[in-house]
C-alpha positions in Angstrom: 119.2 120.4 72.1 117.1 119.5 74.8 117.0 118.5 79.1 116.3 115.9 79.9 115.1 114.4 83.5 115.8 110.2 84.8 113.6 109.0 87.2 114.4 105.4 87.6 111.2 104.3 89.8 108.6 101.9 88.7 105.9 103.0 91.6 104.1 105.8 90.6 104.0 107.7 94.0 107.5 107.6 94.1 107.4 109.5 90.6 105.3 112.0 91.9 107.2 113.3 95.2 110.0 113.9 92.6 107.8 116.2 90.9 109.0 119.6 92.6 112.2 118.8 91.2 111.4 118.2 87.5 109.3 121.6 87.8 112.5 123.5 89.4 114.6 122.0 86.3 112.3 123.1 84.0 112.1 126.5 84.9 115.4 126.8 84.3 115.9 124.9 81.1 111.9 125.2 79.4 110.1 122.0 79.3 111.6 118.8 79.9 112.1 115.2 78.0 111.1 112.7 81.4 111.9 109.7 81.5 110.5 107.4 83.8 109.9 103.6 84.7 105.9 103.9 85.2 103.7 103.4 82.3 101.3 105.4 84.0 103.2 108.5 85.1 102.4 110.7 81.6 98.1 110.2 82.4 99.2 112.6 85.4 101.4 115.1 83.5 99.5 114.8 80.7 98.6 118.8 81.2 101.6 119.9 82.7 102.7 122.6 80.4 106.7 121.8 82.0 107.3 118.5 80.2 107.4 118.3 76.6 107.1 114.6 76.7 107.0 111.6 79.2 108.8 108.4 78.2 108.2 105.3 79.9 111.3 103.2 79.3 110.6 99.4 79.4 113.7 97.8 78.0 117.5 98.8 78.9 117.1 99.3 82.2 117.8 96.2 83.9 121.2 94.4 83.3 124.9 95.8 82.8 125.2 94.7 79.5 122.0 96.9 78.4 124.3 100.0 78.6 124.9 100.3 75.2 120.8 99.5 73.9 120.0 102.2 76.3 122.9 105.1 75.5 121.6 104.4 72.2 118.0 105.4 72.9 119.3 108.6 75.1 120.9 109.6 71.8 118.1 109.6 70.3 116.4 112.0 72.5 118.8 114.6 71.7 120.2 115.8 74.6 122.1 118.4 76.3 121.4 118.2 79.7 120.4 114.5 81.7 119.9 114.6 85.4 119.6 111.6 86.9 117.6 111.1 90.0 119.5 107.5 91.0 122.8 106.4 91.9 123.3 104.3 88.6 126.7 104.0 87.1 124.9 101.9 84.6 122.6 104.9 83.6 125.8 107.5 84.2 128.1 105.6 81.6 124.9 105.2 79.1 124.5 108.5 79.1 129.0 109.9 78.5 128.2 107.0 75.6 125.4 108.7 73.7 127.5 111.9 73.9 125.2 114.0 76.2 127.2 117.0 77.2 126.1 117.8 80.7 125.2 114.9 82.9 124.5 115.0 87.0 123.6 112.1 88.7 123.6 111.2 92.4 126.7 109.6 94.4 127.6 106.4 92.9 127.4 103.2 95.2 124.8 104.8 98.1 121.8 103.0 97.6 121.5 101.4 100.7 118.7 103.4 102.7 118.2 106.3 100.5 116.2 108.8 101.2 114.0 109.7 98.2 112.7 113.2 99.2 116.2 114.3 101.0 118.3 113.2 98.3 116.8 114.8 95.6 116.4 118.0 97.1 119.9 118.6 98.1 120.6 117.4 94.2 118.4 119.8 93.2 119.9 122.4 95.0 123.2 122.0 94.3 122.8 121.0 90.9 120.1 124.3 90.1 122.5 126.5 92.4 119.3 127.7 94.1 118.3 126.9 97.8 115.3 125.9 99.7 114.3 124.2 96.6 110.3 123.2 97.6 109.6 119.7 98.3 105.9 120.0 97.2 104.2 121.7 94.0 101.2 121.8 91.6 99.2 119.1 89.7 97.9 120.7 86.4 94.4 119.5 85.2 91.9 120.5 82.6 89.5 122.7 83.7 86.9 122.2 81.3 86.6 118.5 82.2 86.4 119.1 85.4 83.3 121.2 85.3 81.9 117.8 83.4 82.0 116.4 86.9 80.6 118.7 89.1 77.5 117.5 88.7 75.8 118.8 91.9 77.7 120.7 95.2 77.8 117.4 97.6 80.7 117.3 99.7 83.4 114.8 98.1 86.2 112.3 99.7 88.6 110.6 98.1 89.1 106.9 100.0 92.3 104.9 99.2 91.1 101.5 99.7 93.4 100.1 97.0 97.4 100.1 97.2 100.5 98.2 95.7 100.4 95.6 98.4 98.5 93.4 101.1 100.7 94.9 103.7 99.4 98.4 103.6 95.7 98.1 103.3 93.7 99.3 106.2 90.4 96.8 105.1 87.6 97.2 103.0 85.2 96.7 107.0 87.1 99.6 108.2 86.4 101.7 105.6 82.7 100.9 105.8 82.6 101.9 109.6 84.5 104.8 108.8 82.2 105.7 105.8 78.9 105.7 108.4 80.8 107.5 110.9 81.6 110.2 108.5 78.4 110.4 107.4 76.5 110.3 110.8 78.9 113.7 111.4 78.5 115.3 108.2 76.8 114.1 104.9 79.4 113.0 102.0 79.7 111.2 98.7 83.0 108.8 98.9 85.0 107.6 95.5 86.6 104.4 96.1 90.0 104.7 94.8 91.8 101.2 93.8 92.8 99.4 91.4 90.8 97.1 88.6 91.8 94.2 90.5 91.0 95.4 94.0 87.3 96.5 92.6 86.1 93.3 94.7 86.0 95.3 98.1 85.1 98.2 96.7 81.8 96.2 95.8 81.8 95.2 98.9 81.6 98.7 100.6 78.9 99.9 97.6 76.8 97.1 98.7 76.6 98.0 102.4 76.8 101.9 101.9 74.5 102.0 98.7 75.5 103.7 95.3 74.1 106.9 96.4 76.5 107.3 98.9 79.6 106.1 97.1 81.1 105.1 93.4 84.1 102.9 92.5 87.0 104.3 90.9 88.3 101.0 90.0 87.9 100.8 86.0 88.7 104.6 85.6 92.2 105.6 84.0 94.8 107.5 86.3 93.7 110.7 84.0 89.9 110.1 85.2 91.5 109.5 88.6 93.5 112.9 88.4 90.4 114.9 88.1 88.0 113.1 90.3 90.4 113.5 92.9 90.5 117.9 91.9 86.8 118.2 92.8 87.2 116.2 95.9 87.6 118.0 99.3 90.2 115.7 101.1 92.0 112.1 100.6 91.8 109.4 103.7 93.4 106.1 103.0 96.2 104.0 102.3 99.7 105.0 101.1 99.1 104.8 97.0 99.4 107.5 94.4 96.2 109.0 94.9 97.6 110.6 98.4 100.7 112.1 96.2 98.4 113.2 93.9 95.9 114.9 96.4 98.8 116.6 98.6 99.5 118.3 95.5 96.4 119.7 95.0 96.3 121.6 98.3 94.1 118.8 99.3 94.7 117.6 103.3 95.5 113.8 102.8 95.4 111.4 105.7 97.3 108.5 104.9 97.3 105.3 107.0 100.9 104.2 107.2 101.0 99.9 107.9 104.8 99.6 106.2 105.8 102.5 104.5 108.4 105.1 105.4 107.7 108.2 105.8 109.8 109.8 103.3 106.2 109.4 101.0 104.0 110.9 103.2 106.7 113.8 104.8 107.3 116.1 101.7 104.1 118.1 101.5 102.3 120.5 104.4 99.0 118.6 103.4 100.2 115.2 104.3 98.8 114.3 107.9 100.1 110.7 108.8 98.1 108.2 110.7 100.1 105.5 112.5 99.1 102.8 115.0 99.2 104.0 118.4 102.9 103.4 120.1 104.5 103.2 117.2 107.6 105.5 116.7 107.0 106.6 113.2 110.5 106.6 112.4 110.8 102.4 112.8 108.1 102.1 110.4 110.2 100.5 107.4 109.0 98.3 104.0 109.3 95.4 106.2 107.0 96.6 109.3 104.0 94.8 107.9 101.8 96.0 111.2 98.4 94.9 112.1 95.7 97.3 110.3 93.4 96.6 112.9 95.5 98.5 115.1 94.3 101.5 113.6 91.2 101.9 114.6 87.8 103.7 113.1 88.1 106.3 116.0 91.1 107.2 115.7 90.8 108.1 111.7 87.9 109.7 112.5 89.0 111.8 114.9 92.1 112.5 112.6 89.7 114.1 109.8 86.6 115.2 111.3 87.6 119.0 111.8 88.8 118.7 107.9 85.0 117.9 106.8 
């Protein structure tokens, strides 16, 4: 009989802050069954000796009337313990169906304005009778492949130009100013982290800056991501995975907040926000959809320069 761990999120990031969590279960209960909404999430935890698999559920999820397609599949898994980090009564009653024996899940019918990291530590907690349970923890990689990147000893930075929106990019132009700025301080080499369809600026940036001074990450897998992001020294960018992925490493992660609360960037001692100037960070919502220009090259620069 086995644990298993719900995290009903499609956006990897918000995978990731749960992370702590999962690792806290499974030190109680030995490697975990996780089940997530993000086909991406197992490149990640790929070697992370605390999950004994990662299952991306794309079907059953969705509508009342799935509960019984989706109690099925939990029955499958075998389990003894589910924890459920969502207030689902859809994935509650799924779960009593397929007979697992010990299920906790948050309060039903709270929703509204939940606080990702907040809620799932005091379930944690409670749940894992422990306290102080750490918001923040470790990113396993392979080693060996990373040595297969360190090619020379060139100071590396991880820029987030890429993200799951419009809303919370900063601009490819920024990111070249910033780029010569950094480099007029202190020589680097910058990997351009974005997506396959966001490759277009990164282009952009490798055109002005010159491939000797920068590389696309665009066409690399999340696993290649993972690791280029190990030998790096720090992350500066937009909010996206790569920051939850970089915090975790002990890297310091600078992370330009446009429209996203800070419950992503407020879990980890590495995180250092970077907001527009006057803005209270706690009004900065989904919805804030502020002017990136508002941010200005200085004022990132100034934010990271001691960190290079």
């Amino acid at each position: 009989m086995k644990t298993g761990i719900f995290l009903s999120y499609k956006g990897l990031g918000s995978n990731l802050l749960h992370l702590s969590y999962c690792h806290e279960i499974a030190k109680k209960f030995g490697p975990v069954s996780l089940i997530t909404l993000n086909s991406k999430l197992n490149e990640v935890l790929s070697d992370d000796p605390n999950f004994k698999e990662v299952i991306c559920l794309e079907e059953f999820h969705k509508k009342l009337k799935d509960i019984f397609k989706l109690s099925k599949f939990l029955k499958t898994l075998d389990l003894k313990n589910l924890f459920i980090f969502y207030p689902s009564l859809r994935y509650l009653l799924s779960g009593k169906i397929a007979g697992i024996e010990n299920i906790y899940h948050y309060p039903l019918f709270k929703k509204k304005k939940l606080h990702l990291v907040k809620a799932a530590k005091i379930f944690t907690e409670k749940n894992l009778n422990i306290k102080e349970c750490p918001t923040e923890t470790k990113i396993f990689i392979d080693s060996k492949k990373i040595k297969k990147l360190e090619k020379d000893n060139s100071r590396k930075i991880i820029l987030g130009i890429g993200s799951s929106g419009p809303t919370t990019k900063w601009g490819y132009r920024n990111y070249i100013s910033l780029i010569k700025r950094l480099n007029e301080y202190n020589k680097s080499f910058f990997y351009l982290l974005c997506g396959p369809n966001e490759d277009e600026d990164a282009q952009k940036i490798i055109k002005e800056i010159g491939k000797e001074n920068c590389e696309s990450l665009g066409n690399k897998s999340i696993y290649e991501v993972k690791n280029y992001i190990s030998i790096s020294k720090i992350y500066i960018g937009n909010d996206s995975f790569g920051h939850h992925i970089a915090c975790q490493m002990s890297k310091p992660s600078f992370i330009i907040l446009l429209d996203t609360p800070r419950a992503y960037s407020d879990y980890s001692i590495n995180q250092h926000k970077i907001i527009p100037p006057g803005v209270n960070i706690n009004k900065i919502t989904h919805d804030s959809r502020l002017d990136p220009n508002t941010i200005s090259v200085d004022l990132v620069f100034n934010k990271v320069k001691d960190f290079i």
